[in-house]
C-alpha positions in Angstrom: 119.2 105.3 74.8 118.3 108.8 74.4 116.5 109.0 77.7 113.6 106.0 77.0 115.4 103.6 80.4 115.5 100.3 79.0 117.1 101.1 75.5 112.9 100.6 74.3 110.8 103.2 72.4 107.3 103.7 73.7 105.6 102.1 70.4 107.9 99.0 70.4 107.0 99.0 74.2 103.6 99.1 73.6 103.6 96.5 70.5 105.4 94.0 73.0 102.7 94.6 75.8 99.9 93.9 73.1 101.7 90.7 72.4 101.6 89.6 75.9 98.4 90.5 76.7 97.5 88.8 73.6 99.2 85.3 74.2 98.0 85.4 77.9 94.1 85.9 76.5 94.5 82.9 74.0 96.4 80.4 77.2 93.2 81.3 78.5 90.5 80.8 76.2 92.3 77.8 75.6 92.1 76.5 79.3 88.9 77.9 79.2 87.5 75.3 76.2 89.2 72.4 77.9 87.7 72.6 81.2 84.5 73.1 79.5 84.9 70.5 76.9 86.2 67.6 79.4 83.2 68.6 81.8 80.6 68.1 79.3 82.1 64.5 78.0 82.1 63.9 82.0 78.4 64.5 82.7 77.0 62.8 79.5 79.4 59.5 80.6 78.3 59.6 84.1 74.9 60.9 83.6 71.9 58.2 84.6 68.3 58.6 83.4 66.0 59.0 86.7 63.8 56.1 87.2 59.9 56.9 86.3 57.3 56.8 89.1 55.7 54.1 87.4 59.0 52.0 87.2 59.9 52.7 90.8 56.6 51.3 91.8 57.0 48.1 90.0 60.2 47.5 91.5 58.5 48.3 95.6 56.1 45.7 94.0 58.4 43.3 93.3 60.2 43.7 96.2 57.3 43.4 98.2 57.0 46.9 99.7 53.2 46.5 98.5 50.9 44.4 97.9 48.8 43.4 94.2 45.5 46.1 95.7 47.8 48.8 97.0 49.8 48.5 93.5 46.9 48.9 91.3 45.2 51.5 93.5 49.0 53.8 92.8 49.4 52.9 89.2 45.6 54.1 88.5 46.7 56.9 89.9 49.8 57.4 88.1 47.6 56.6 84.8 45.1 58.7 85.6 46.1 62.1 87.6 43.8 63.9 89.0 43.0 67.3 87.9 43.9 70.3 89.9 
């Protein structure tokens, strides 16, 4: 034992401490790269293109929201913007 406790020498201590810490930092770069990987094949699965203004006008025409003048008038404007 020659005084050391455990039976261990400082270096092997050390070397066994650098293993650990070693394994522990892989587990988690490892969970780390799963949890990044499965949320990025989430959002591009789930992930819906927003509906243009243009598109959502056509569909308050068809529903009947507004009338043929009032539709023209706003998609005029949406071809033609105004300059600030």
């Amino acid at each position: 034992m020659w005084g050391y406790g455990y039976g261990y020498s400082w270096p092997m201590m050390l070397g066994m401490i650098f293993w650990n810490v070693l394994w522990l930092a892989l587990l988690a770069l490892a969970v780390w790269a799963l949890i990044r990987w499965l949320s990025r094949s989430t959002r591009f699965i789930s992930t819906k293109a927003e509906p243009s203004a243009l598109e959502i006008l056509r569909q308050r025409y068809a529903r009947g929201e507004i009338d043929a003048s009032t539709f023209e008038q706003m998609r005029e404007r949406l071809d033609n913007p105004v300059p600030q």
